[in-house]
C-alpha positions in Angstrom: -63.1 44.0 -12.6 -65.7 41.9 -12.1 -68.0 41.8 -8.9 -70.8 40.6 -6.7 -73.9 43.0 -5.8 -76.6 41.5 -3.4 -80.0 42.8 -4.4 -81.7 45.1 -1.6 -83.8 47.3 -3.7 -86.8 47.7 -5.8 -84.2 49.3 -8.5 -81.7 46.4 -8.6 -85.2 43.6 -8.5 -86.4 45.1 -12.1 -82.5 44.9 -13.1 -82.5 41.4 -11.8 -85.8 40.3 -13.5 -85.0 42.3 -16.7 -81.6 40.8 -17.3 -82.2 37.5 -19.2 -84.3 39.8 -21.7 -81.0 41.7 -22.4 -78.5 38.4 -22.4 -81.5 36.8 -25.0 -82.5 39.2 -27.0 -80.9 37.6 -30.3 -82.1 34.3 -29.6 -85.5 33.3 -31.2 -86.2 30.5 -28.8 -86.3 32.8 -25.7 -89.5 33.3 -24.0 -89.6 36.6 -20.9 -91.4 35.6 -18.2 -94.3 38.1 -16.9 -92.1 41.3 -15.1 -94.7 41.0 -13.0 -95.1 37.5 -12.0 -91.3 37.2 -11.6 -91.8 40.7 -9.4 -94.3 38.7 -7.2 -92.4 35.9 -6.7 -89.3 37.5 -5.7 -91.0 39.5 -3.5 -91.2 38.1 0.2 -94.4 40.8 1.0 -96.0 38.7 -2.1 -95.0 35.3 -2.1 -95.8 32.7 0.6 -92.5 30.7 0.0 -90.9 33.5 2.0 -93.1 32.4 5.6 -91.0 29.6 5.7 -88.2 30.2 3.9 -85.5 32.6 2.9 -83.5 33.7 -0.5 -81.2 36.6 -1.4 -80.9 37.6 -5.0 -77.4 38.0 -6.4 -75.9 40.3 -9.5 -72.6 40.2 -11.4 -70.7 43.3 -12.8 -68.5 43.6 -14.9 -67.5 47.5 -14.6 -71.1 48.8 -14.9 -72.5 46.3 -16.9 -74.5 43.5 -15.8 -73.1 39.7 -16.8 -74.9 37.3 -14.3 -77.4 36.5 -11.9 -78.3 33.8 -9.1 -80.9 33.5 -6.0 -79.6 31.7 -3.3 -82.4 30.0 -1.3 -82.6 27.9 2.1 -85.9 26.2 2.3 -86.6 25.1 5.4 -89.4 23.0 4.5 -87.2 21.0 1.7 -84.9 20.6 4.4 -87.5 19.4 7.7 -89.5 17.3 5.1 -86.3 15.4 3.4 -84.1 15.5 7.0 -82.0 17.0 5.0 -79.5 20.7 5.3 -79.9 22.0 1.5 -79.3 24.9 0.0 -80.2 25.9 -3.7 -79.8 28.4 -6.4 -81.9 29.0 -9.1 -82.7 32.2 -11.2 -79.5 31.3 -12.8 -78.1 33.1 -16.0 -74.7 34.3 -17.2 -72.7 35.4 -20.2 -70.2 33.0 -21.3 -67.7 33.5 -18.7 -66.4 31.2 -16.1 -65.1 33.6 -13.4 -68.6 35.3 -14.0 -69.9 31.5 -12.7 -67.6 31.1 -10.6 -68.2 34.3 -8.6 -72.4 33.6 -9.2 -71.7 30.1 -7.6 -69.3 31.2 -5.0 -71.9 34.0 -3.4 -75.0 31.6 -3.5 -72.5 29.1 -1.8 -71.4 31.5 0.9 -74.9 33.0 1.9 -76.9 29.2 2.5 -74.0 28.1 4.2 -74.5 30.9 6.5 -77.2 29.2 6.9 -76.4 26.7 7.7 -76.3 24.1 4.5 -74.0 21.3 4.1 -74.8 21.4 0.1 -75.9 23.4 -2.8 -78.4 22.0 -5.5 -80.1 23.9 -8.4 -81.4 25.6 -10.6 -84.7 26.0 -9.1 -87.0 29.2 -9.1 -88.0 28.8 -5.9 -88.5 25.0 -5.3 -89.4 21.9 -7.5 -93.1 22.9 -7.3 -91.8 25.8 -9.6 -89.5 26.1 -12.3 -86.7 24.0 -12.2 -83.6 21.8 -13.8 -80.8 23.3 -16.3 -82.0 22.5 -19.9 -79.1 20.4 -21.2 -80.9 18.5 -24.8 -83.6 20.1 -26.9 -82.3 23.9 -27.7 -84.0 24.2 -30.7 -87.5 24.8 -29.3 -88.9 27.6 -26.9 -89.8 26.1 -23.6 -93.5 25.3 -22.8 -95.1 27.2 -20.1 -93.9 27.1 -16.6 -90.5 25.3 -18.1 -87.0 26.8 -18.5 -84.7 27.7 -21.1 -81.0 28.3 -21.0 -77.9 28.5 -23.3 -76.1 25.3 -24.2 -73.0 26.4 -22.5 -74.2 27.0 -19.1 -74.2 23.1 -17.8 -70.1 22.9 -18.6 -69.8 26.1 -17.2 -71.9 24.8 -13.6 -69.8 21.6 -14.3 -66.7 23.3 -13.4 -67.8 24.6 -10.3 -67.7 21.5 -8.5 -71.5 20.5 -9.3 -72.3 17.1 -10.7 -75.8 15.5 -11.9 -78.4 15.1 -9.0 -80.7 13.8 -11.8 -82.7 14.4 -14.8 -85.8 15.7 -15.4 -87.7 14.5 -19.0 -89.9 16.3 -21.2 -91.8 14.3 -23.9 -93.6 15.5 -26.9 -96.7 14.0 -28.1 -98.7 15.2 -31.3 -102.7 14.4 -31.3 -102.1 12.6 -35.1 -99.3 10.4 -34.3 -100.3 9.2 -30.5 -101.5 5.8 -29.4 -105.2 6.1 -29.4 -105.4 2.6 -27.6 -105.9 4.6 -24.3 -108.9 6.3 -26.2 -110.4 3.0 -27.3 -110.4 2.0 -24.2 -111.7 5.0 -21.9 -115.5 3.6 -22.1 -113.9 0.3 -20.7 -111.8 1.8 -18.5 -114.2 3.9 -16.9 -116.6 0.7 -16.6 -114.3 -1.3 -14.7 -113.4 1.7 -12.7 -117.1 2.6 -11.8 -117.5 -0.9 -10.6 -115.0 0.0 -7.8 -116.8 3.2 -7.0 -114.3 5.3 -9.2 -115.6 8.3 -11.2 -113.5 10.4 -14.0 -114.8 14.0 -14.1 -113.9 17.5 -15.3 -112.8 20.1 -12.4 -115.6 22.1 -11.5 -114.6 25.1 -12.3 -117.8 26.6 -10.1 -116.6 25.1 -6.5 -113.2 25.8 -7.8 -112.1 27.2 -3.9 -113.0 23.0 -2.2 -111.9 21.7 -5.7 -108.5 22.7 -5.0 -108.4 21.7 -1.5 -108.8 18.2 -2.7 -106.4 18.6 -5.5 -103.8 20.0 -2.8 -104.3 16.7 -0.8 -104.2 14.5 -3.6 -100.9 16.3 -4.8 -99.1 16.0 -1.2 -99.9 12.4 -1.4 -99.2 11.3 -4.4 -95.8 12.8 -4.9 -94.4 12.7 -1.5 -91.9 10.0 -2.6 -90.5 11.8 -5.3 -87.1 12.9 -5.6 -87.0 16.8 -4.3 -90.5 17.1 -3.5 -91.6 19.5 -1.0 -95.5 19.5 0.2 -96.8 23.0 -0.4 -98.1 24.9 2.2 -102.3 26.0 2.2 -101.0 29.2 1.1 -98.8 28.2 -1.8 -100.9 26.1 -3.3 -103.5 28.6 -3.6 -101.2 30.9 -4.9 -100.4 28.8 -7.9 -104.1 27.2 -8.4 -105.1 31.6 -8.2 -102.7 31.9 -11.5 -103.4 28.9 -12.9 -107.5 29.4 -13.1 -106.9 32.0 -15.6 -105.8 30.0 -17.9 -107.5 26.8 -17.0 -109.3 24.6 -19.7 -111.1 22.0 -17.8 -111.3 19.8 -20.9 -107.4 19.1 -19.7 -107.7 19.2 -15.7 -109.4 15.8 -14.9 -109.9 14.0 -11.3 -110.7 10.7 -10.2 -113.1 10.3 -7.6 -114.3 7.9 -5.3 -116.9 8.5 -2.2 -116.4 12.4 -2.9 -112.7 11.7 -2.2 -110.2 12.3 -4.6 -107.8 9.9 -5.6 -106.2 11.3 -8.9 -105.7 14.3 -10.9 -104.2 15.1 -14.5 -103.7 19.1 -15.0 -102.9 20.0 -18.6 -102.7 23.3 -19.3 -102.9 25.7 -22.5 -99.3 26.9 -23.5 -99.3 30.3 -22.3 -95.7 30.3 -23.9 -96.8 30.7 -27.2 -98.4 34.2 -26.2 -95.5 35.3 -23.8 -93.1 34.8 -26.4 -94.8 37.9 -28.1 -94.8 40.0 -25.0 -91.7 42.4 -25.6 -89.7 42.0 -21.9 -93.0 40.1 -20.1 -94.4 43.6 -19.9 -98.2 44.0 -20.1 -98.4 47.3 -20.4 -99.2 48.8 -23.1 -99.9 46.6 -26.1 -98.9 43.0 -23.7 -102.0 42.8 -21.8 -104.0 42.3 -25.1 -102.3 39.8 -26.5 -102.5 38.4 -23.7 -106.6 38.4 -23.3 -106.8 37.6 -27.1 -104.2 35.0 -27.7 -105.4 32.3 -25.9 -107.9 31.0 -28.3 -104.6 30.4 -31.0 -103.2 28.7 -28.5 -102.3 24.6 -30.4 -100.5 23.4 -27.7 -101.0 22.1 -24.0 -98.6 20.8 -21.3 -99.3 18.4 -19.2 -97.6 19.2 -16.1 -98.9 16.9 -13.1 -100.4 13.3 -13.4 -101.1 11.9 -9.6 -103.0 8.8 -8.4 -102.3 8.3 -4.8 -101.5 5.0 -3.3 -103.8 2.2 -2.9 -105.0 3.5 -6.7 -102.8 2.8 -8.7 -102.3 0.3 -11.7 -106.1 0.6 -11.5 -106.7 1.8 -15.4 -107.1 5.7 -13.5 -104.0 6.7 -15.3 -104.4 5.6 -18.6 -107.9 7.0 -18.5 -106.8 10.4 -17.3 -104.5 10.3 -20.3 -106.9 9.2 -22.5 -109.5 11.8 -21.6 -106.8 14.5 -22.8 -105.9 13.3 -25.8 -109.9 12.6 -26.6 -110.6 16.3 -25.8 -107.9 17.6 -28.0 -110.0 16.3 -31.1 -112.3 18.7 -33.1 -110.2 21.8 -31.4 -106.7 23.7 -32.7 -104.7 21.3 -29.9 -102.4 19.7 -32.1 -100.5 17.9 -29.5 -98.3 18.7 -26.3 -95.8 18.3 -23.7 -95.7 15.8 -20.8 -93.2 17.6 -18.1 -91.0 17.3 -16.2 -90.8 13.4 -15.3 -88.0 12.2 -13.3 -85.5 9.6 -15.3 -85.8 7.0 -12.6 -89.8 7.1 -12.8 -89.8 4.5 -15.0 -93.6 3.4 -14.8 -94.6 6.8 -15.6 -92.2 7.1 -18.2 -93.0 4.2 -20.0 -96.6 5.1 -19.8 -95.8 8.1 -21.8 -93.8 6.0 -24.4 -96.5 3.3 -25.0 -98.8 6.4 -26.3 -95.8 7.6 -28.9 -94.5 10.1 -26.4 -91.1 11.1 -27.8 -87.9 12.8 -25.7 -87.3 15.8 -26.2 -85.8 18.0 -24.1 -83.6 16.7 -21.0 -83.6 19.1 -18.1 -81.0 18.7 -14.6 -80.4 19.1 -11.6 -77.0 19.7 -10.1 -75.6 19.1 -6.5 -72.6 19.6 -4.7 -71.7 19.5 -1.0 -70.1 22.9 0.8 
């Protein structure tokens, strides 16, 4: 008989964190995240998430054996930024089994409407600054770092629970020999006309990295506040992600706009830690992971870009294109051989088409689901 197990110790966290590994260990595509990332981030004594919000973790049974896992989450800061009463679930993954979903669904369901919520949306791991959206096209690749991966059969099984599309989420592919290179051509105009206006493309500087991201943070909270599901991060979050991210930073691919000292645009590409991860048996790091870790980066061919930004008052200036054509410029003469742009939202259509007039190509479709409760 199957059944529902809340998770309320350090025990039943590693089961929690280690069961995808188990549910994917035939498929090739699979990448394990970091155990101790994922440890971090579930952890409320480690994660700043958890000072304004609240999630309980969720396991299915099936006599002793584990066949599912959900987190149900109630962010209050989603929910006093949108005036909305959300609740999510994310750290979603089952075996092929409806009552399995329908029991996973039911529990995250139950415990945010304790809390209050009048719906339930998802997957996301822990908000839409993280991790996020069901993949439903492009199975055939592992995901790119800080993107998920699922089994096809998932979305029809979170279909029959009641949950329909909130929206889509788009990942594009670009390769360094087949992109547009107008944007490239054009940088040394681009920056010209830009410069006129007392605009400057740089690199990060990597050694005033703490007040560099202070002025990323502000630049991000602006530029994205009308986004679908966007949720300012806190002082505290976004120093917890920009911590993780700096070790892995190439500043040849993290680029900022800057006017008076002030920023007004960012692009953040970053290397493809996925490519190394998928090596790491079970995202541990001890004893052999850790070095392929340290070592692996320089083999590293692709990069994701995962946040363009220009806030408003900036835009339609040229900054984008010329954030974008810095990238692709700095991928020549090195072993980038092309990318990801991700996630994008289907209605953004500016941006989107941005990324199509340099030969970006769909490839993977990610989603979000909602449904009220």
């Amino acid at each position: 008989m199957k059944r529902i197990v809340p998770v309320n110790s350090a025990k039943e966290l590693k089961l929690f964190i280690d069961f995808p590994h188990d549910l994917y260990q035939n498929d090739k595509n699979y990448v394990p995240e970091l155990f101790i990332a994922q440890q971090d981030m579930l952890s409320p004594s480690k994660h700043p998430f958890y000072e304004h919000s609240e999630v309980q973790t969720f396991l299915a049974y099936d006599g002793d054996k584990i066949v599912g896992r959900v987190a149900a989450i109630f962010n209050r800061n989603h929910n006093a930024f949108t005036g909305s009463n959300d609740g999510f679930f994310g750290f979603f993954d089952t075996i092929n089994d409806q009552e399995t979903v329908n029991l996973l669904i039911g529990a995250a369901v139950s415990w945010v409407k304790q809390h209050g919520a009048g719906a339930l949306m998802g997957p996301v791991n822990l908000s839409t600054n993280d991790t996020c959206g069901l993949l439903i096209e492009g199975f055939d690749r592992p995901a790119m770092a800080m993107m998920g991966y699922n089994a096809p059969y998932y979305q029809q099984l979170l279909e029959n629970t009641g949950l329909v599309k909130k929206t889509d989420l788009l990942a594009y592919e670009i390769n360094v020999n087949t992109a547009n290179d107008k944007s490239v051509r054009l940088i040394e105009a681009l920056e010209g006309r830009l410069e006129r206006s007392g605009i400057v493309i740089r690199k990060i500087n990597l050694k005033d990295f703490k007040n560099e991201v202070i002025k990323i943070r502000e630049v991000y909270n602006k530029a994205w506040d009308k986004n679908l599901g966007f949720v300012p991060m806190t002082e505290k979050e976004f120093d917890y992600l920009a911590k993780d991210l700096k070790m892995i930073l190439d500043p040849n691919f993290c680029l900022v706009a800057e006017k008076d000292g002030q920023l007004v645009g960012f692009v953040l590409g970053i290397p493809d830690i996925n490519q190394i991860l998928i090596k790491i048996k079970r995202g541990r790091l001890l004893p052999t992971g850790i070095f392929k870790l340290l070592f692996g980066k320089k083999d590293i061919t692709r990069i994701r870009v995962l946040t363009l930004g220009v806030i408003e008052g900036y835009r339609k200036m040229g900054i984008e294109a010329c954030l974008y054509g810095h990238i692709i410029k700095n991928t020549y003469g090195t072993k980038i051989t092309g990318g990801e742009c991700s996630w994008m939202l289907e209605e953004n259509y500016l941006m989107n088409h941005a990324i199509e007039q340099i030969n970006g190509k769909l490839y993977k479709r990610y989603r979000l689901f909602e449904k009220p409760i």
